[in-house]
N, C-alpha and C positions, 0 to 999 in steps of 0.2 A: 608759827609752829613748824611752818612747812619748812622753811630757812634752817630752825632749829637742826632738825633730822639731817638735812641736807652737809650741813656744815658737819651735824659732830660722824657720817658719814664719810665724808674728804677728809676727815681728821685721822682718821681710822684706817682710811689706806694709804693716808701720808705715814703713820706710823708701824704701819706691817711691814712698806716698803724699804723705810730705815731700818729696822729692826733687822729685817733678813739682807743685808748688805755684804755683798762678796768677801771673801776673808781672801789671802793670798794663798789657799785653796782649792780656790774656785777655780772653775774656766780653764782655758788652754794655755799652756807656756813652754817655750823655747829654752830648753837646756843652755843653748850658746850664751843665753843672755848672764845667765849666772855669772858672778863674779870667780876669780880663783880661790880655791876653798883654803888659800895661806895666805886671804883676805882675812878673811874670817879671823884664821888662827892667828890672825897678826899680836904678837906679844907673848905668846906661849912658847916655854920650849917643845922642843921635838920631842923628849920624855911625855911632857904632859898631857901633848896630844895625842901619842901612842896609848898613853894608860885612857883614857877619854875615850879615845876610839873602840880598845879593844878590850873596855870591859863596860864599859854606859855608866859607870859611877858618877851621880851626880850630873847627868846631861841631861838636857832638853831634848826635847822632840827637833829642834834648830841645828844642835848641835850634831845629833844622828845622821839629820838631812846631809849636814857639810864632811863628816867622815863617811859618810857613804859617797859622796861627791870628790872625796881624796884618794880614795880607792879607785873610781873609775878613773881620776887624774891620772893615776899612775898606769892604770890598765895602759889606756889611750897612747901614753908614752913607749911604754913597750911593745905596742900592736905597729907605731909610729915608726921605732928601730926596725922591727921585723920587715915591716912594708921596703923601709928604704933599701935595706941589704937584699929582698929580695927583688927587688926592681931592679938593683945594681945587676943584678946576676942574670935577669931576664935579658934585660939590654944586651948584656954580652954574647950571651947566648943568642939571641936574636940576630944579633950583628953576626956571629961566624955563622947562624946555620941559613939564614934569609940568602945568603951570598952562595948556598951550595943547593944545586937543582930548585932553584924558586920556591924554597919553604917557604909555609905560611910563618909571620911572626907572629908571637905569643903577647908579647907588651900591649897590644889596644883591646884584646880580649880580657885579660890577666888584669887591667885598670878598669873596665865597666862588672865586671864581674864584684870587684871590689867597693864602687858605688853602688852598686844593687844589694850588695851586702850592708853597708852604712842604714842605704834608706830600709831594707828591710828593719836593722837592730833596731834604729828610732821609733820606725812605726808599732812595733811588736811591744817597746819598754813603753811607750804614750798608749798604749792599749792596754795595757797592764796598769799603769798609774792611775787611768783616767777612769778604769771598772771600779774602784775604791770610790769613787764619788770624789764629794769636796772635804776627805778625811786629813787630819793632820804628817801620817805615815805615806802619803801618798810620794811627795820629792825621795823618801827612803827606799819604796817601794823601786820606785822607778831608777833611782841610781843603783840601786843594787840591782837591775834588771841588764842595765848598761855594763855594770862590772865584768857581771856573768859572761854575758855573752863577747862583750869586748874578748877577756882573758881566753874564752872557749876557739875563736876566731883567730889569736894569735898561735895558740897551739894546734888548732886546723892548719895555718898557714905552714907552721914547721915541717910538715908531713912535704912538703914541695924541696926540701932539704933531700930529701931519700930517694 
């Protein structure tokens, strides 16, 4: 009898343990890892995906996740031009005024400032996705987290134009 309890005991948290099994969810994960979100869309037109995107008719929780991850696609591309023309411009700048009275140059400052910015967005939008728990809005959450501030970032950066 003692065997009995015993086993149907280990049965019992052989089957809690199944039971409550990670969902993709769960736990921590790396934006980078994601595929491109015109993976996803592979086979749709551009109309289709527009109307999908910009109204949820008929989408999944799946589908949310990857037009919120199309959006930061595109954010990141335009943060991406921004960065390069104004780097183009630092350089230059750099180069004529480094060469007059031993200025300081801007370029090595102007580029850590800009990965302190990265790592701060990441950590702030993983701090955001990750207080939801292991809910299903959670990738939405967080890709819209990345958009925002991506988009917020490139129009901070403009103000370096004036």
């Amino acid at each position: 009898m003692k065997y009995y309890y015993l086993t149907l005991t280990l049965l019992s948290l052989a089957f809690a343990a199944s039971t409550s099994a990670k969902t993709r969810y769960s736990g921590e994960f790396d934006y980078r890892d994601f595929k491109p979100s015109a993976i996803y869309f592979h086979g749709h037109t551009q109309a289709e995906i527009d109307h999908l995107c910009n109204t949820g008719d008929g989408a999944s929780t799946e589908d949310m996740e990857e037009c919120e991850h199309r959006v930061f696609e595109r954010a990141v591309k335009a943060l991406s031009r921004k960065l390069a023309a104004l780097t183009a411009r630092i350089k230059k700048n750099d180069n004529e005024y480094a060469k007059q009275d031993d200025e300081p140059v801007a370029l090595p400052s102007f580029l850590k400032s800009q990965a302190a910015w990265v790592q701060y967005r990441d950590n702030y939008c993983y701090s955001a996705a990750y207080d939801m728990g292991p809910g299903s809005a959670k990738y939405i959450r967080f890709f819209g987290c990345m958009s925002s501030m991506t988009k917020a970032r490139t129009k901070e950066l403009g103000q370096f134009d004036q």
